[in-house]
Structure formats: C-alpha cells, structure tokens
C-alpha positions in Angstrom: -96.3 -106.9 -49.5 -96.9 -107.0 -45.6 -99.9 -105.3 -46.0 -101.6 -107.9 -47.7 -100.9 -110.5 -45.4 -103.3 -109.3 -42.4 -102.8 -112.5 -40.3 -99.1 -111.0 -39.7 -100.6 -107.5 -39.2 -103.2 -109.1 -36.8 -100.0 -110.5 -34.7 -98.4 -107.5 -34.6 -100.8 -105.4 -33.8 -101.1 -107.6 -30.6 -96.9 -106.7 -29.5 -95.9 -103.2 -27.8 -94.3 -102.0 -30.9 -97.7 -101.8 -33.2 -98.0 -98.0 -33.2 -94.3 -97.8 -34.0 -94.4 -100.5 -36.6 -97.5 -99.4 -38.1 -96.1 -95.9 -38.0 -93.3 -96.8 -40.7 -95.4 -98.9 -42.5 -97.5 -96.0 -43.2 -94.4 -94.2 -43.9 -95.2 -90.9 -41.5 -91.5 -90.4 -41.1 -90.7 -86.9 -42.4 -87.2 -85.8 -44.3 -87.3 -83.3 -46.0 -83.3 -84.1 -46.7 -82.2 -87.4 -47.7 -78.5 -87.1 -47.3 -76.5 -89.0 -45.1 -76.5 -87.4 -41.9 -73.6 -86.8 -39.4 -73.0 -88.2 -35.8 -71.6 -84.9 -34.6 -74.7 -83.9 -33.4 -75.0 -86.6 -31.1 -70.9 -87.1 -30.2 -71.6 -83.7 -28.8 -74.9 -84.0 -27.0 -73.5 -87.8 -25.6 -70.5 -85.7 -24.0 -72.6 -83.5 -21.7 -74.1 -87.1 -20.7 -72.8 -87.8 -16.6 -72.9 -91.5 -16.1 -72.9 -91.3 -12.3 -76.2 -88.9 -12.2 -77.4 -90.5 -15.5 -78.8 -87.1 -16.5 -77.6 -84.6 -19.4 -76.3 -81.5 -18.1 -75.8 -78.6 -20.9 -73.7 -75.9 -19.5 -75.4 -73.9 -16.4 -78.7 -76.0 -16.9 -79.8 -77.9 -14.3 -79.0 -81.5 -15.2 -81.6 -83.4 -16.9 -82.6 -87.3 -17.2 -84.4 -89.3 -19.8 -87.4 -90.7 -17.6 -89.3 -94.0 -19.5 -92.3 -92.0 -19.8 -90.2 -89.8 -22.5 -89.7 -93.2 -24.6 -93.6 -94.1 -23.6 -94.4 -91.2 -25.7 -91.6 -90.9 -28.0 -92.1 -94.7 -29.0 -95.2 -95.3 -28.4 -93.9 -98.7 -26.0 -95.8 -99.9 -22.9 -93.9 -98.6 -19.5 -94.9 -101.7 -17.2 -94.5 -105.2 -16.9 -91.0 -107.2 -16.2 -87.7 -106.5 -16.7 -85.4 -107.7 -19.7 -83.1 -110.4 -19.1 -79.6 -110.3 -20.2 -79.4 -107.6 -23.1 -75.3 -108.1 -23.5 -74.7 -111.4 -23.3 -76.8 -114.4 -24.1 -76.1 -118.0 -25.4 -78.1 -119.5 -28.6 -81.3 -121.8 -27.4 -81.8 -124.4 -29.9 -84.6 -126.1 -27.8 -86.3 -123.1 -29.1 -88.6 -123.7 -31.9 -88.2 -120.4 -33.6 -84.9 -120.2 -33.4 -84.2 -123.9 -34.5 -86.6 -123.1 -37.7 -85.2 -119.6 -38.9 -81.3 -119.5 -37.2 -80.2 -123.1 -36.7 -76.6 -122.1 -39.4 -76.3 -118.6 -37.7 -73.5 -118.5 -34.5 -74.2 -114.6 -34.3 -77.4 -113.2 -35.4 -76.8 -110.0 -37.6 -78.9 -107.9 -40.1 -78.2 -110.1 -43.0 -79.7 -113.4 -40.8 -82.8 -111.3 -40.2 -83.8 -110.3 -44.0 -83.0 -114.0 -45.2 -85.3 -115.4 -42.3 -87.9 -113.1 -43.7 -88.0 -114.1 -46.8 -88.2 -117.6 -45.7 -91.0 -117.2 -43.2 -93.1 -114.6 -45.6 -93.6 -117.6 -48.1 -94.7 -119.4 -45.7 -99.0 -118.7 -45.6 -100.1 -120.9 -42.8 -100.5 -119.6 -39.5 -97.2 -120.5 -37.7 -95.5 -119.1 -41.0 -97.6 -115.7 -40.2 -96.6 -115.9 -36.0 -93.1 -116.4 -37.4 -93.4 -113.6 -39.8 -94.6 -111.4 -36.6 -91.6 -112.6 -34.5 -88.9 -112.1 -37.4 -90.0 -108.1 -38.0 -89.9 -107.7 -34.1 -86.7 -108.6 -34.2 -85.4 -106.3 -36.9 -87.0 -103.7 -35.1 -84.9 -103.9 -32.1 -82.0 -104.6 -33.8 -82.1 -101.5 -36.1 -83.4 -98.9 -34.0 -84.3 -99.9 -30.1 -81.8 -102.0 -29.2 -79.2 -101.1 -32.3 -75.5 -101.7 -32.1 -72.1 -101.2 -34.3 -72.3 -104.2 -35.9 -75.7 -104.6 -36.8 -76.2 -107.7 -34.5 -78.4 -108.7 -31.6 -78.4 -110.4 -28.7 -80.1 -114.1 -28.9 -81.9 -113.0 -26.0 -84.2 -110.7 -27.9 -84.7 -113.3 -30.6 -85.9 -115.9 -28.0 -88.2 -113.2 -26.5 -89.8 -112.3 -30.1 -89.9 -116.1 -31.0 -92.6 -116.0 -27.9 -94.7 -113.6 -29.2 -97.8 -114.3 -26.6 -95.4 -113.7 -24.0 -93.6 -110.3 -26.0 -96.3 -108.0 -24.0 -94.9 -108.9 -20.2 -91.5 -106.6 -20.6 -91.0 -103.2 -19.6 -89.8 -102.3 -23.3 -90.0 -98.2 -22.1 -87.1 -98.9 -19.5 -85.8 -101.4 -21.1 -84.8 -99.5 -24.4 -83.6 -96.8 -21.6 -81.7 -99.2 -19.7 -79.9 -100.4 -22.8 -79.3 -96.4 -24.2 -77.6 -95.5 -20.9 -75.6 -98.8 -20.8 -74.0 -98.3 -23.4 -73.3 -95.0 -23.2 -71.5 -95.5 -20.1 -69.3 -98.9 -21.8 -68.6 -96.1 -24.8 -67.7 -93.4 -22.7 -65.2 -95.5 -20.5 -63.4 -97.6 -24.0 -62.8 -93.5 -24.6 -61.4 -92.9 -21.1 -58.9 -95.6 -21.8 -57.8 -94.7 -25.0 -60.4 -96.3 -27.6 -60.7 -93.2 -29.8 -62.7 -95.2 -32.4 -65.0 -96.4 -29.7 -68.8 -96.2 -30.6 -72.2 -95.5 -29.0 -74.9 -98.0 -29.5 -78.9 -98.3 -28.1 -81.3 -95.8 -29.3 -79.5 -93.5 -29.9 -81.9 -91.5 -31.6 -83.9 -91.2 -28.4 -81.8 -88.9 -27.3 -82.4 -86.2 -30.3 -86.1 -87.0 -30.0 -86.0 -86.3 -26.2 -84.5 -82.8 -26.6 -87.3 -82.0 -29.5 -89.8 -83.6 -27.0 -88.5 -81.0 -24.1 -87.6 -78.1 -26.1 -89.0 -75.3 -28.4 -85.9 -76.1 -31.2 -87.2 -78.0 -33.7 -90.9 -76.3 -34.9 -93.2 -79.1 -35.1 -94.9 -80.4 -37.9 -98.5 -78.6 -38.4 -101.0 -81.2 -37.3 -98.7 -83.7 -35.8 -98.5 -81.8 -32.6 -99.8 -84.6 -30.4 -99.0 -87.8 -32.7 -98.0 -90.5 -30.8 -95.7 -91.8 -31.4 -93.6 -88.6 -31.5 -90.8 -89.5 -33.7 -93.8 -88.2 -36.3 -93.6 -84.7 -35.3 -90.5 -83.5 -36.3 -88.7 -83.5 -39.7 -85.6 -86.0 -39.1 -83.5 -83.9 -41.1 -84.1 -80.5 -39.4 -83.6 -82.2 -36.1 -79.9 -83.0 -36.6 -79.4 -79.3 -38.4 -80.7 -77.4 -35.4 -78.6 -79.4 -32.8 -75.5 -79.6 -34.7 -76.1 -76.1 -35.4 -76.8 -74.5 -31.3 -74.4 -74.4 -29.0 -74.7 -77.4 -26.2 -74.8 -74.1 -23.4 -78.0 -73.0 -25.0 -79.7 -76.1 -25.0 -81.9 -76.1 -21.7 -84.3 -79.0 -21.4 -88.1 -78.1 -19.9 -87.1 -74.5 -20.9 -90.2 -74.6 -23.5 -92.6 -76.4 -24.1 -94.1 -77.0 -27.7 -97.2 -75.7 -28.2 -100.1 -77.1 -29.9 -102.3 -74.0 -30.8 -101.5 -70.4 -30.9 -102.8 -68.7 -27.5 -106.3 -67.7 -27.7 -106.5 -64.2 -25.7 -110.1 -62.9 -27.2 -111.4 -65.9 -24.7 -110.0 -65.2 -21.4 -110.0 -62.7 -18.9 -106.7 -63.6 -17.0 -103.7 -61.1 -17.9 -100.4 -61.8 -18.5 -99.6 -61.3 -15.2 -101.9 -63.4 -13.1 -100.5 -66.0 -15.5 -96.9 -65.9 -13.5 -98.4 -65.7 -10.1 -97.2 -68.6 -8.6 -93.9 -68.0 -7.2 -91.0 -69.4 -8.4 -86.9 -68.7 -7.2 -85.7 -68.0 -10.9 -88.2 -65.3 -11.7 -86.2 -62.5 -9.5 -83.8 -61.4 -12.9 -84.3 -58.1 -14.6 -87.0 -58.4 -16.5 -89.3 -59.4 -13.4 -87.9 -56.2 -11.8 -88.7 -54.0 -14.5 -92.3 -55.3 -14.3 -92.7 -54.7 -10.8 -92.3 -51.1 -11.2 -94.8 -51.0 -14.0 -97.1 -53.0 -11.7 -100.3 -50.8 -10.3 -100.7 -50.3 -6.4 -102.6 -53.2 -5.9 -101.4 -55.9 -8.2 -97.6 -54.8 -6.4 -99.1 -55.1 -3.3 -100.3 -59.0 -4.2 -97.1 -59.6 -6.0 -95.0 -58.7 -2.6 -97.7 -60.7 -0.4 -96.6 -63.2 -3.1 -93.2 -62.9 -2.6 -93.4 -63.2 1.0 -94.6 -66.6 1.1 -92.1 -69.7 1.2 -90.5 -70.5 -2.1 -90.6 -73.7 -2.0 -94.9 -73.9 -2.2 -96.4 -77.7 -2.0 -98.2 -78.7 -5.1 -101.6 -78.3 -3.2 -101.1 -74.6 -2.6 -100.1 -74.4 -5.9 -103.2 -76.7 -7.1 -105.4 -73.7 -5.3 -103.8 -71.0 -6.8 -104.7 -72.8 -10.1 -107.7 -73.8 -9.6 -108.3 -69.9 -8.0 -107.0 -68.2 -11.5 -108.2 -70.7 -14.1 -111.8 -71.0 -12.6 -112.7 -69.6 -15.7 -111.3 -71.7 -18.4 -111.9 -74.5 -16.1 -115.5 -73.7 -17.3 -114.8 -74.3 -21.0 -114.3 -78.1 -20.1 -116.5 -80.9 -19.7 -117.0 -82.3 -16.3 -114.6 -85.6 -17.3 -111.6 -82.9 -18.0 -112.3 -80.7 -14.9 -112.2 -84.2 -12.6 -108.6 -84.8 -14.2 -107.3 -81.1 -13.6 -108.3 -80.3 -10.1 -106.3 -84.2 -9.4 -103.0 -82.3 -10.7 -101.2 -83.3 -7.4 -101.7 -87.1 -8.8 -100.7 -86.0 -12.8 -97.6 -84.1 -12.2 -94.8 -85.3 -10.7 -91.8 -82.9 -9.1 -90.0 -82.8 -12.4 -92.6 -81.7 -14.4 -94.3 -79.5 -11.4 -91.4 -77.6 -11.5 -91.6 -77.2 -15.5 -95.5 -76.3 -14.6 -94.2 -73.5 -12.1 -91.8 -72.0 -14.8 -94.8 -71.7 -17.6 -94.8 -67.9 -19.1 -98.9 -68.3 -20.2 -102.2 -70.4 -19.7 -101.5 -72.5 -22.8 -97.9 -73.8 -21.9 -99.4 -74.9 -18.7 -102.6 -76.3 -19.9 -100.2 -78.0 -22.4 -98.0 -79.9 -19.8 -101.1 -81.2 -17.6 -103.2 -82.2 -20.9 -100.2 -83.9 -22.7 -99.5 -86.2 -18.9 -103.0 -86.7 -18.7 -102.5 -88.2 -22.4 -99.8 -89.9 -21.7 -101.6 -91.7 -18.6 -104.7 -92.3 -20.6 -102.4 -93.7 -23.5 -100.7 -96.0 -21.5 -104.1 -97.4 -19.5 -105.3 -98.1 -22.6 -102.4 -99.5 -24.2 -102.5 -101.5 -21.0 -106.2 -102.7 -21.6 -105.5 -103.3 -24.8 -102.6 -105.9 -23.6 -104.8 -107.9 -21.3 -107.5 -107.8 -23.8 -104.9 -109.0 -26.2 -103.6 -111.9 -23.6 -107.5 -112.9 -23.0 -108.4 -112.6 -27.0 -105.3 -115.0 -27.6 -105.9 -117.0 -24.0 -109.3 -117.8 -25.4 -107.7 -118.7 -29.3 -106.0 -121.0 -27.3 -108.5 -122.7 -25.4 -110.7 -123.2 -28.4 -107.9 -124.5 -30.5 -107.2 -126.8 -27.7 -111.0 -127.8 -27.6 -111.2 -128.1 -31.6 -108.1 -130.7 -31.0 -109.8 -132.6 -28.4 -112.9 -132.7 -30.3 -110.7 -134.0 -33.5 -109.2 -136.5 -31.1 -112.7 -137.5 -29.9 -113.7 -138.3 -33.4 -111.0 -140.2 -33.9 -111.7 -142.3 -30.5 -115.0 -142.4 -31.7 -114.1 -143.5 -35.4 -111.5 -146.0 -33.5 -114.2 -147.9 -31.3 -116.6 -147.9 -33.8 -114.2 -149.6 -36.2 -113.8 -152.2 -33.2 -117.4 -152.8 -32.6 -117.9 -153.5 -36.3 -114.5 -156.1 -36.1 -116.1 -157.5 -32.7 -119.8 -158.1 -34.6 -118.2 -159.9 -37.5 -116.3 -162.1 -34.8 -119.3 -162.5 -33.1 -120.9 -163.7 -36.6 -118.3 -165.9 -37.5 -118.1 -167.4 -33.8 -122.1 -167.7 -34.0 -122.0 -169.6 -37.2 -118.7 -171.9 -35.9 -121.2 -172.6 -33.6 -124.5 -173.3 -35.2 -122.0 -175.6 -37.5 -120.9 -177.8 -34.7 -124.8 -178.0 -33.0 -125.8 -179.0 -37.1 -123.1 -181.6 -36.3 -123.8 -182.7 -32.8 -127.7 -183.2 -33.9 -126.4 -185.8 -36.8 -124.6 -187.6 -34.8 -127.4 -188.0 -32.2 -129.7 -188.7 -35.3 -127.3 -191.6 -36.8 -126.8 -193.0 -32.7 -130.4 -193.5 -32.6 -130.3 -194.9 -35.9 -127.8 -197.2 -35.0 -129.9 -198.1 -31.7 -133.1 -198.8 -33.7 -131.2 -201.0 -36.3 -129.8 -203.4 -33.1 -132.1 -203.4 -30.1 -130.5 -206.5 -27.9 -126.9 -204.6 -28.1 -128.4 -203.0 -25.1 -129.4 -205.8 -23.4 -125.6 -207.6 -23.7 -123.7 -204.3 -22.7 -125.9 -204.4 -19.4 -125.2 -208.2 -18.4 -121.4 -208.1 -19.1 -121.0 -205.6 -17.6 -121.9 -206.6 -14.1 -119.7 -210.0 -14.9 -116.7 -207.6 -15.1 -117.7 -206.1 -12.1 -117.7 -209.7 -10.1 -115.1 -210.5 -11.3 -112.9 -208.2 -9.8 
C-alpha cells in the first residue's frame, strides 16, 4: 500500500533513515530460518561488554569499541549534525500539532498507538496526511529497531522530533542510536549487579551482531551484497545468530579478518606473498613468521632483518611510503580520481583501522579496508549533500507556498477593494442624483419666486419704504 502513495515515499526519502526504510520495503532482509530466534547469543556477547572502557573485550583480544562510523555503514544513518535531546525521559507536548492530531488519548506511546495512528493518517490523501504518514513510520522505526525497548514504547521525545520532519535531518542519529545501545547496556548490566535477574537489554541491540559480521570473517557474506549499504543486507539474519551462539566468545577477535569482496587475483600482480607482510608489525614474531624466515633467500632475509631493525611503532607516513613503494604497480590499474584518494591514506585511516591495515595477510584485505573507508567517506558526503539539497529543495517548497499564499491573499485584497470601489460608485450615483434632485428643486422654486415677482411688481416698492420707517423708528 505505501508504495502507491509516492508523496509519503517523497517525504521519506528526504529523512536519514531512507536507505534503511526503503531497504525493508524492498524486503532485502535475508532468513533463510524463520524460527524464533534466541537471546543467548547476545546475553553472551553483552557480558564481555566493559562499561567503563565502553569497548567489547573477548578473552585475550585486545578490547574493541563500536565507533558511529560502524552504524554509518551498518544503517545507513548520517554521522553529523546535533545531538539528541533527552532519549529516557521526556514529558508529552500537546502544543505540538502532530502529537495533538495522532496521540492526544495516549499517556505512554507504545507499539499499539503507532499502528492505529497509521491507519488514521494513511486515509488521510492530502498533503499534511502524507507529512504525517512520513512522521508516524519514523517513529515505528525507532521504536522497533533503533531506539527499541522491553516494552515496546518510546520516548515522547522521538515522536516530537519525527512530528518535525524538516527539522529530522539536524541529529546525529549514527551516535545517537550508539549512545542509546551503550546506555542501556550499562542501566541493564547494573539492575543485574543488584540482583534484577530478569533485567533486560534494550537499544539496538542488533547492532551489536551486525558489528561483529561487519569486523569479522564469521558469517560468509551474501554473493553480491558484499558492499550493500546498508549492511544489515549482507548477511543471512538467521546464520548470524547460529554462528555466534555457536563460537566460543575467546575466539571471537574483532579486525582479525576482514570480509572480502572478490577472490584474490594473483595472475595480475607481480608482488609475492611476502612483500605483502613487509610492513612491520609487533604480533608477527610467533612461529609461523619464524619458520618463514628460515625459508627466506639471502637477500629477502637480509631486507626482512633491516626490516626488523626499524622502530615498531612506524608513523602512518612511513608506512604510506612503503605502500605506495610495493603497490606502485596496482596503483597503475586505477584511475587518476582513485590513485589521489590512496596516496591521502594518512587522511582515510584512522589509528584503529591503521592498525587493522598493518595486520593485513594479502593486497586485497588491505585494498579492502582503504576502498570500503573511502566508501564510507564518499557515502556520508553525499548523504550530507543530499541533506542540504533536501533542506534547500524543501526551504524553497516553502518559500513558494508562502508566495502562492500571499498571492491568494493579494487577490483577495484585490477582490476586497474592488468590491469597495463598485459600493463607493453606486454611493457616488445615488449622492449625484440626491443632488441633481434638490438643484431640479432649487431651480422651481427660483422659477415660481420670479413668478410671484412678475404677478406683483409694487410689493417691492412697499418692502423698501417700510423698511427704513422701522429703522427710524428705533
């Protein structure tokens, strides 16, 4: 049914959730398995969570954090802008138009509030009805899956915020659907450390599966999908929770692989296996690096102790030159655009993911991290572009609405002034005749005066001598 309303598909296409929204409306999720799934997974994954570091730690692993460029590319959500008021507690605004419209009964909004508002606003074909269509499926989507809690309710806050859908675009949703995750963690971890066994974790929690598919070679990704964005698309849902509730949280080691999107293509490069690994890194001297050392020739172990040498802890413009040193060649199989971005790795990669960079075992892993960040980047100026270009599109819908009205109003000025000319004319016409009457009336009475003069000549004559008489004799 929504998609043959396209003025509610035109507003949401215009919010920071359109990729995701238009994701499920084109139902892309895959599951494979429609049973109802088990928490256990995630009970076990949210207990290696450490609220002071905020970062997951699984067993020896060095401890890692979800950063809001994960949920930039998990979601598909815009990482600038504002941050969101108060996500816990907020009181009801019934000044708000939205809200006094669709949620005037409601004390506490919960799921049920949401699909009866829907239903209300969908029958509704005029354009405020589609804006409030918009607003009311924003709305269910943080309260089912960004923002999601126990009881299937939501703050008022959020529903204020989607009621002003011009203004939806100006939040941080990235961090703010981070924020909220960790928040909550840290509330459900300390009900437990008091006793509240039946205690709960809300927020996305399904941000945190996505982030260990995102950083990890577990789940095999779907063939084609390998750079959808948003990224809950490439993996089957169902063999996401199997393979976590099925590993050990010790084996889990986030940045350990990265997924790759195309099988390694050796007939085109010259570089061995070897060159590959020769930026040094501490966590290479095991074993297996020993064992290749002896099979190394005289003067590729001469280079690899030259190597060794060197400080450990090598800047990410040494590094940059040993890169751009080994990979001349493949550099070559880029156009000028992609070259520019690679040899500005020091500005793509940050320390995190440098350090990811430096543990790559082959040219594709590492060509993979820089090209999916450069992605990311580009994804995120253009879904930036497309904001303001939204704002202007919709600043400008505004401003000719607001001429239309003025021009409607000066019609109606127009239509008011000349209905007062027209009254003024016929009082003119009446006041002109009143007064054409009384000069018809004033030129008969002159006419029967002289009359009357002509009729008694002397009358005159008597008036003038008494009158003088009068005059003596006072």
């Amino acid at each position: 049914m929504l998609q043959q309303r396209q003025d509610v598909i035109n507003h949401l296409a215009e919010t920071p959730f359109w990729s995701l929204i238009k994701f499920y409306m084109d139902d892309e999720i895959v599951a494979t398995d429609r049973k109802k799934k088990s928490d256990m997974d995630l009970i076990k994954i949210i207990q290696c969570y450490n609220s002071k570091q905020q970062r997951f730690k699984f067993g020896d692993h060095e401890p890692k954090a979800i950063i809001s460029e994960d949920v930039v590319q998990i979601f598909g959500l815009n990482n600038q802008g504002v941050d969101l008021p108060n996500t816990d507690k907020s009181t009801k605004n019934m000044k708000d138009s939205f809200v006094k419209t669709y949620f005037a009964k409601q004390k506490i909004m919960k799921k049920k509030d949401i699909v009866e508002a829907y239903q209300k606003s969908v029958q509704d074909k005029t354009p405020i009805g589609a804006k409030a269509t918009a607003s009311i499926i924003c709305v269910h989507l943080l309260q089912s899956l960004l923002f999601a809690t126990s009881g299937t309710y939501i703050a008022w806050s959020f529903v204020t915020i989607c009621g002003a859908l011009d203004q939806i675009s100006k939040y941080n949703w990235a961090k703010g659907v981070r924020d909220y995750l960790f928040k909550r963690i840290n509330k459900s971890k300390k009900k437990r450390k008091n006793g509240e066994e039946s205690a709960t974790t809300s927020g996305c929690t399904a941000l945190i599966l996505y982030w260990i598919c995102l950083h990890t070679n577990l789940v095999e990704t779907i063939s084609g999908r390998e750079n959808m964005i948003p990224a809950i698309g490439r993996w089957d849902i169902t063999k996401i929770h199997k393979a976590i509730r099925d590993i050990r949280v010790e084996e889990i080691e986030i940045g350990g692989g990265i997924p790759c999107s195309e099988e390694p293509i050796r007939e085109h490069s010259n570089i061995n296996q070897e060159e590959c690994n020769a930026i040094p890194y501490p966590q290479q001297n095991n074993e297996s690096s020993k064992k290749k050392e002896k099979k190394t020739p005289g003067r590729k172990r001469k280079r690899t102790e030259v190597g060794a040498e060197e400080d450990q802890s090598i800047t990410i413009n040494e590094a940059q030159l040993q890169f751009d040193q080994l990979y001349q060649e493949e550099f070559m199989k880029f156009d000028a655009s992609y070259q520019k971005d690679f040899f500005g790795i020091d500005n793509t990669l940050g320390v995190e993911e440098f350090e990811i960079f430096k543990r790559g075992a082959s040219m594709d892993q590492k060509r993979y991290l820089v090209l999916s960040h450069m992605m990311i980047y580009a994804l995120d100026n253009l879904h930036t572009g497309s904001i303001v270009m939204n704002e202007t599109t919709g600043a400008l819908n505004r401003n000719i609405e607001k001429l239309l009205q003025e021009r409607l109003e000066d019609k109606q000025k127009i239509s008011s002034m000349h209905t007062e000319m027209i009254q003024l004319q016929l009082k003119n016409t009446a006041a002109s005749m009143k007064v054409n009457k009384l000069l018809d009336e004033i030129g008969s009475l002159k006419k029967k005066l002289l009359e009357n003069q002509g009729e008694d000549p002397d009358n005159d004559d008597q008036v003038e001598e008494h009158t003088p008489d009068k005059d003596t004799a006072i």
